[in-house]
Backbone bond lengths (Angstrom), bond angles and torsions (degrees), N, CA, C in turn:
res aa  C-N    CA-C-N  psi(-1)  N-CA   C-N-CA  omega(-1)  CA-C   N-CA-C  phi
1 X - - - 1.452 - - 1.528 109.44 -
2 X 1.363 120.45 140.54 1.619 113.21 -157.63 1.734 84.74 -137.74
3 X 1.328 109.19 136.61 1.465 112.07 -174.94 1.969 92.98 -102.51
4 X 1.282 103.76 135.89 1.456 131.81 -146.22 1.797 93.56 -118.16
5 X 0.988 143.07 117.72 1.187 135.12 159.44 1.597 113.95 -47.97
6 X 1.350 109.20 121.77 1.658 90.53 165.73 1.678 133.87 -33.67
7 X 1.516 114.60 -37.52 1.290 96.69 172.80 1.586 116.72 -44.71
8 X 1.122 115.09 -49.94 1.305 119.98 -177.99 1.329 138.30 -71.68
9 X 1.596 96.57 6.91 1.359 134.85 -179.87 1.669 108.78 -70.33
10 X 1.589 89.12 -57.93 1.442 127.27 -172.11 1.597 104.25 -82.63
11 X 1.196 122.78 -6.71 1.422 119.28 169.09 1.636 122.39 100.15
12 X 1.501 101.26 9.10 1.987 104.67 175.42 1.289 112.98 -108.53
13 X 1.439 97.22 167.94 1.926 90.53 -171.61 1.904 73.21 -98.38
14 X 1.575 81.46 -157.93 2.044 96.40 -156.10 1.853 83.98 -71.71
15 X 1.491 120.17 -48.45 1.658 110.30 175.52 0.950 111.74 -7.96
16 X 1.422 88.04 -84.56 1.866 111.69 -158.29 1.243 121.57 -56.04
17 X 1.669 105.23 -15.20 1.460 118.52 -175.42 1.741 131.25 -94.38
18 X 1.551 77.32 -13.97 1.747 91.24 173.00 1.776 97.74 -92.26
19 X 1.595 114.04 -46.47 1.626 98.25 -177.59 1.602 99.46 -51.19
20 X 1.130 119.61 -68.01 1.755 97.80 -146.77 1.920 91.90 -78.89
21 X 0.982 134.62 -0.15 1.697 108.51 140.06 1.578 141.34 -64.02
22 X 1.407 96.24 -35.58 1.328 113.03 -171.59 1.839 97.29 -78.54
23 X 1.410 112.06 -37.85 1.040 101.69 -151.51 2.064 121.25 -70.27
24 X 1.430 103.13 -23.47 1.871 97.24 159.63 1.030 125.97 -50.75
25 X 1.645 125.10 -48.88 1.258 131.96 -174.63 1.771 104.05 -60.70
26 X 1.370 123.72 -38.76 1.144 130.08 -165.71 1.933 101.07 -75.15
27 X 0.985 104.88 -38.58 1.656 118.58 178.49 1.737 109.79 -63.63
28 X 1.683 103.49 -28.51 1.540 117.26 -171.95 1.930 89.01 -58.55
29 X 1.607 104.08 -61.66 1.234 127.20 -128.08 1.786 91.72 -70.17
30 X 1.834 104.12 -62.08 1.641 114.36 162.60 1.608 116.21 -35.76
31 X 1.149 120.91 -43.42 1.435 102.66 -172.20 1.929 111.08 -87.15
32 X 1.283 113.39 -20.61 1.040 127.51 162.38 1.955 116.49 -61.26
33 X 1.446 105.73 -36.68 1.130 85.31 -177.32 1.919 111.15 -102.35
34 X 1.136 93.66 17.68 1.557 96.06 -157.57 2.026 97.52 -63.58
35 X 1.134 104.65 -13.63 1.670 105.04 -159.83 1.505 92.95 -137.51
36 X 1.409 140.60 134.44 1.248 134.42 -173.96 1.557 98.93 -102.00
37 X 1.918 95.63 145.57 1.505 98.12 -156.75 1.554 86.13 -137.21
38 X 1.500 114.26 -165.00 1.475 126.59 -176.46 1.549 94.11 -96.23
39 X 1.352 100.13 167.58 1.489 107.43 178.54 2.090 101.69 -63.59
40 X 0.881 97.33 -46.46 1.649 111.19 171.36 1.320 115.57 -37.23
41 X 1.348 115.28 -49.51 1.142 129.19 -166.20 1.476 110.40 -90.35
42 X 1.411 114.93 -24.61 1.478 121.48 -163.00 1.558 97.18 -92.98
43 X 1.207 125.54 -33.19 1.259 155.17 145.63 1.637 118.11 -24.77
44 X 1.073 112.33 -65.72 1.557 122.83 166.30 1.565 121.91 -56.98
45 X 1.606 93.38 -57.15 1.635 115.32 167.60 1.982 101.81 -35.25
46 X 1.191 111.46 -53.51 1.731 117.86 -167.31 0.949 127.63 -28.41
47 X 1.930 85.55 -70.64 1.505 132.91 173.60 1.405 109.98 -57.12
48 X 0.914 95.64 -51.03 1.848 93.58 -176.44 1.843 105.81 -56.18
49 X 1.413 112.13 -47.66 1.632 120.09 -179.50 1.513 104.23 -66.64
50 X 1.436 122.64 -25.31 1.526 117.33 -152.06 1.946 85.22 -95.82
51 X 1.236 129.71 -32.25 1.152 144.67 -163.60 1.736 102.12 -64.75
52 X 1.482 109.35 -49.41 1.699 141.07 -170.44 1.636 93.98 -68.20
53 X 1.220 110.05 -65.25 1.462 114.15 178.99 1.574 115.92 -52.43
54 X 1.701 124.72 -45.67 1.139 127.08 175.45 1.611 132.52 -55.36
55 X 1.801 99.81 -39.08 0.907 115.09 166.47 1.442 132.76 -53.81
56 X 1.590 102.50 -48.76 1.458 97.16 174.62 1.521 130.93 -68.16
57 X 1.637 119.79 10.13 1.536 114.81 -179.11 1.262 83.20 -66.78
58 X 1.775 142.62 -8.24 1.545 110.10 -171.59 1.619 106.67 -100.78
59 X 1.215 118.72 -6.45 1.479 136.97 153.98 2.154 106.17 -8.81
60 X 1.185 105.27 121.92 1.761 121.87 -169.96 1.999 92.79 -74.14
61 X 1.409 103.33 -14.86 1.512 97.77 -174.39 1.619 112.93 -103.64
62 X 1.319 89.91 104.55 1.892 87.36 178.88 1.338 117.56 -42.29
63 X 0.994 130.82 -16.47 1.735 128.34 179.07 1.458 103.49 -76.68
64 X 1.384 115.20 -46.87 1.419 111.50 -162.40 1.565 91.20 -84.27
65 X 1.268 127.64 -35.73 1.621 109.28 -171.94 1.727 102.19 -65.41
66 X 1.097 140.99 -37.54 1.201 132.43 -147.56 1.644 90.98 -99.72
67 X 1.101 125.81 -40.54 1.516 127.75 160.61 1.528 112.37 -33.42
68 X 1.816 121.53 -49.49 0.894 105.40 -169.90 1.509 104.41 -94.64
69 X 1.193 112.09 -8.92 1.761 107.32 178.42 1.389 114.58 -66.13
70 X 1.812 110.43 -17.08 1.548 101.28 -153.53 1.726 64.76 -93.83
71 X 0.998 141.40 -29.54 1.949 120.88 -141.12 1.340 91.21 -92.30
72 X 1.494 122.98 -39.20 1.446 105.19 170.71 1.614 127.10 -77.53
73 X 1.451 118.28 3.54 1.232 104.45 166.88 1.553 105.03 -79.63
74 X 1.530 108.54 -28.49 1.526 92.28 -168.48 1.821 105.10 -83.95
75 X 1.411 129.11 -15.41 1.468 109.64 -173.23 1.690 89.86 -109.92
76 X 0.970 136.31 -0.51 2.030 109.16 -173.03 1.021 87.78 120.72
77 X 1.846 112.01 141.66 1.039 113.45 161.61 1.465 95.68 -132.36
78 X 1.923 98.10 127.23 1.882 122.18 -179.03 1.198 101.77 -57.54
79 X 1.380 134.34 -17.90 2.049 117.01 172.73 1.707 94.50 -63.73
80 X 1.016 141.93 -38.64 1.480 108.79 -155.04 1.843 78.36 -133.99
81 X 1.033 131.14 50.71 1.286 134.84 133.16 1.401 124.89 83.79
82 X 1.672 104.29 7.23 1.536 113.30 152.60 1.341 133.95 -68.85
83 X 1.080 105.83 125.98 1.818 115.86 -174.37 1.750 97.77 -95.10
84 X 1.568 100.95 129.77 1.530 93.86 166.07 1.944 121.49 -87.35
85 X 0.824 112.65 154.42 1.450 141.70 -176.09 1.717 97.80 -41.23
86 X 1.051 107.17 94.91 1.701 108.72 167.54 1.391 126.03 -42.96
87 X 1.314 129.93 85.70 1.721 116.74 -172.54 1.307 110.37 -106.27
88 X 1.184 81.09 132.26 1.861 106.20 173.64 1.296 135.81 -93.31
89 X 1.060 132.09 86.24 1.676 116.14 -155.30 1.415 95.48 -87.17
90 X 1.595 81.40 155.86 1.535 100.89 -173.45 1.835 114.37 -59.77
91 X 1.585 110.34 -58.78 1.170 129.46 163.23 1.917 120.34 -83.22
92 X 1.141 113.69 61.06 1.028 118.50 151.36 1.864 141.86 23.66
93 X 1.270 75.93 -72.47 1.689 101.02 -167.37 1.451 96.33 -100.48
94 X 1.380 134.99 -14.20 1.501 135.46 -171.10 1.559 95.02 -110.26
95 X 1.702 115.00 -25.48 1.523 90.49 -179.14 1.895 112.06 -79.15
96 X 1.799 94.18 -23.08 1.474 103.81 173.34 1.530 128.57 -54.95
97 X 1.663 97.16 -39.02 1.424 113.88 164.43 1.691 119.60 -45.39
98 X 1.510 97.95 -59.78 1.908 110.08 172.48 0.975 107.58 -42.24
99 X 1.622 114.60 -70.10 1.724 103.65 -153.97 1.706 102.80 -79.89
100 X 1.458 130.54 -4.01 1.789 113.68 152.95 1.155 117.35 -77.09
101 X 1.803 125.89 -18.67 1.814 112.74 152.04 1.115 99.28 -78.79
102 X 0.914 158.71 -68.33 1.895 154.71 -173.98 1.867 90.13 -28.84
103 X 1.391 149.27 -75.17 1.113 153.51 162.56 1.828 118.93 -20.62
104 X 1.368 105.91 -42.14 1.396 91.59 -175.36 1.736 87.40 -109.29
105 X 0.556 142.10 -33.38 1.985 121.88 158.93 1.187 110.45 -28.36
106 X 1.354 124.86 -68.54 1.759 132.22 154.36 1.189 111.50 8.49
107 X 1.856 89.50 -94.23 1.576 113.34 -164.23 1.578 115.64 -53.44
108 X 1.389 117.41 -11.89 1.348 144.79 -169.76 1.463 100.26 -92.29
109 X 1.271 120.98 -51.82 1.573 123.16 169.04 1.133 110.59 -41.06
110 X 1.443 107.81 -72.53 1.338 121.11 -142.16 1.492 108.20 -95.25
111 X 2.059 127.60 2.74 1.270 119.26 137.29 1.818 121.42 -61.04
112 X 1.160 97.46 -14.63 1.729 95.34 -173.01 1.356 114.17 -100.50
113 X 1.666 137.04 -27.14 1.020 146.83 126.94 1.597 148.94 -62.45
114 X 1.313 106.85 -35.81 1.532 108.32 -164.44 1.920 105.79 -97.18
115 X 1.136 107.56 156.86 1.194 106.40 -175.66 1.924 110.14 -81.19
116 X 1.150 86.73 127.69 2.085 92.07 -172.35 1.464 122.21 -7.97
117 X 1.335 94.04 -64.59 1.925 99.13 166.60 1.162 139.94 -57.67
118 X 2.078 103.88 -23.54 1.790 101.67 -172.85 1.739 91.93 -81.02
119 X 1.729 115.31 -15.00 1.490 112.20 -163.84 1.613 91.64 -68.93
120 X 1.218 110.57 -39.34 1.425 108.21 -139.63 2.162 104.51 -73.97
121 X 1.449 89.30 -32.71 1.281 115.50 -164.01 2.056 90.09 -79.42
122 X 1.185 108.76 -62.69 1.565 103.66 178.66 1.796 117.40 -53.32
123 X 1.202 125.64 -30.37 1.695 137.78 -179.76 1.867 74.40 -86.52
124 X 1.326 161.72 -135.31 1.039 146.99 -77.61 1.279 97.31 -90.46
125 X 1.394 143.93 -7.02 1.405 155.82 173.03 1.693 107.64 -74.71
126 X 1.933 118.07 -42.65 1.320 111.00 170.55 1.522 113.10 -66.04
127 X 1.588 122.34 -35.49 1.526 130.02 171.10 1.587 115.64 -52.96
128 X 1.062 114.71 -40.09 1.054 116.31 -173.86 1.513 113.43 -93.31
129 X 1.131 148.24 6.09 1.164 156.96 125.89 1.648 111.41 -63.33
130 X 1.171 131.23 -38.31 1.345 118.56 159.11 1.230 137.84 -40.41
131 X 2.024 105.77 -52.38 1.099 125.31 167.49 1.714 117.32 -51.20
132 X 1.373 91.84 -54.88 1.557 102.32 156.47 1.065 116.72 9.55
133 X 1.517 85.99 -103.31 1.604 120.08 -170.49 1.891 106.94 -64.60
134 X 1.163 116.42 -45.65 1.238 95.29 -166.24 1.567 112.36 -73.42
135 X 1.536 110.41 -30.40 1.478 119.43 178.42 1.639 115.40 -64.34
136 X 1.519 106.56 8.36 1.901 120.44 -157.69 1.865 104.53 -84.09
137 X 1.354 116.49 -28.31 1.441 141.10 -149.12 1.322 113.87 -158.77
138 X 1.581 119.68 117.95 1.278 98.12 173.51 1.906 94.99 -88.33
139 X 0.995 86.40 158.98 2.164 98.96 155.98 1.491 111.86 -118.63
140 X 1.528 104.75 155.25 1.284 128.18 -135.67 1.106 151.65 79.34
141 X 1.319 126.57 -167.98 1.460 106.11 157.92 1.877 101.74 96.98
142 X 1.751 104.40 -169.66 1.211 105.85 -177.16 1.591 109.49 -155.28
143 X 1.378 105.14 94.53 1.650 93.58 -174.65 1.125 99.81 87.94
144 X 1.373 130.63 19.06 1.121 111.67 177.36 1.723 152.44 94.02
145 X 1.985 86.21 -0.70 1.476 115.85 -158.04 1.936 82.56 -137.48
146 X 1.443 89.44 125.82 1.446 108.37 176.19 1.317 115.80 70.24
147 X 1.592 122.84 -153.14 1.709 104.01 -150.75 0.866 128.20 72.67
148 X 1.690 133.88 163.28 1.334 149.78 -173.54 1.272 109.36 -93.71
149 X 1.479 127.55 139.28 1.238 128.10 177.06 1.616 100.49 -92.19
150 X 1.551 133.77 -35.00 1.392 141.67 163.38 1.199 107.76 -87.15
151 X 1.443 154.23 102.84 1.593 106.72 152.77 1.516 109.21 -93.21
152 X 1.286 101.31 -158.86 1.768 117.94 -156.03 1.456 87.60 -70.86
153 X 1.076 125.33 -78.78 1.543 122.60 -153.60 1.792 95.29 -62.01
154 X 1.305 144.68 1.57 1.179 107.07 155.70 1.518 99.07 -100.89
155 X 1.469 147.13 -33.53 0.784 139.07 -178.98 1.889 123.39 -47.68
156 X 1.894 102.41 -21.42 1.389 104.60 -151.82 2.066 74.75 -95.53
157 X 1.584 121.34 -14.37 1.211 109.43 -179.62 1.897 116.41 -70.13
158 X 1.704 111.07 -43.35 1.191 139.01 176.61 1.646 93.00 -47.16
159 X 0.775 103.80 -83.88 1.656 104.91 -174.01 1.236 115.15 -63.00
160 X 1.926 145.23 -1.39 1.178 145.84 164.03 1.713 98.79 -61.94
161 X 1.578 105.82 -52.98 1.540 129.14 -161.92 1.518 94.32 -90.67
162 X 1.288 150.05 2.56 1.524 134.22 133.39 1.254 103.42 -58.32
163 X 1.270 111.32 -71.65 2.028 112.59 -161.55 1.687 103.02 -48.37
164 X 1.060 130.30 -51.39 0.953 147.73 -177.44 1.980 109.67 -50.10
165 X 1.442 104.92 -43.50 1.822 97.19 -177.58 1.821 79.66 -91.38
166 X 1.719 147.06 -25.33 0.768 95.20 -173.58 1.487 137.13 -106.59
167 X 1.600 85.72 21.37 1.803 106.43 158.24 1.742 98.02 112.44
168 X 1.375 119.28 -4.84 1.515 124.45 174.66 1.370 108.38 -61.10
């Protein structure tokens, strides 16, 4: 009897198993950086993504629970009061670029492996951590009064990474 990591439970080799682990946290970080914010703000943005991710270990779809078990072991998990590591990429708009090819590789996986629903449920689970984060902070404004709660460049990222899990 040979003890099997669940990924391999679920049918990925370790590859396939680090992209669609790695890949929420990476969606946290892109939609966070898509619009430059205050440390405060970038800060909130996190929490709000790290919160989205935590939540789903209670997710009805074994893909997405174990997805989010592996991503929150590696960034913090907000039940007992770890904050994950704020990352900033240097290039911005090219790391945003990656993780929407990192996204449709995914959605590409997991039509050829995953069962219809864990796909469907894991692609609207990376969207919704986008929203997350970008809906976490508005930017702009002054003090705190006025500004966009979306703007375009995270909104034009949110919707790069829809078309993208849904194969457009």
């Amino acid at each position: 009897m040979t003890d099997q990591p669940l990924y391999a439970e679920l049918g990925f080799t370790d590859a396939e198993w680090g992209l669609l682990a790695g890949l929420p946290q990476s969606v946290l970080t892109a939609a966070s950086a898509a619009s430059p914010d205050s440390a405060r703000k970038t800060r909130a943005e996190s929490a709000a993504g790290l919160d989205r991710i935590s939540d789903a270990r209670a997710s009805a779809s074994p893909l997405v629970a174990a997805a989010a078990t592996a991503a929150v072991a590696e960034a913090g998990d907000p039940e007992i009061g770890e904050e994950a590591p704020v990352i900033e990429p240097g290039d911005p708009a090219g790391y945003a670029a990656d993780v929407v090819s990192r996204a449709a590789e995914a959605a590409a996986l997991l039509a050829a492996k995953a069962s219809p629903a864990d796909a469907e449920t894991y692609k609207h689970w990376l969207v919704e951590i986008a929203d997350e984060v970008v809906g976490a902070a508005s930017s702009g404004g002054l003090l705190g009064i006025g500004g966009e709660t979306v703007t375009e460049s995270e909104r034009s990222f949110r919707d790069e990474l829809a078309k993208a899990l849904a194969g457009a």
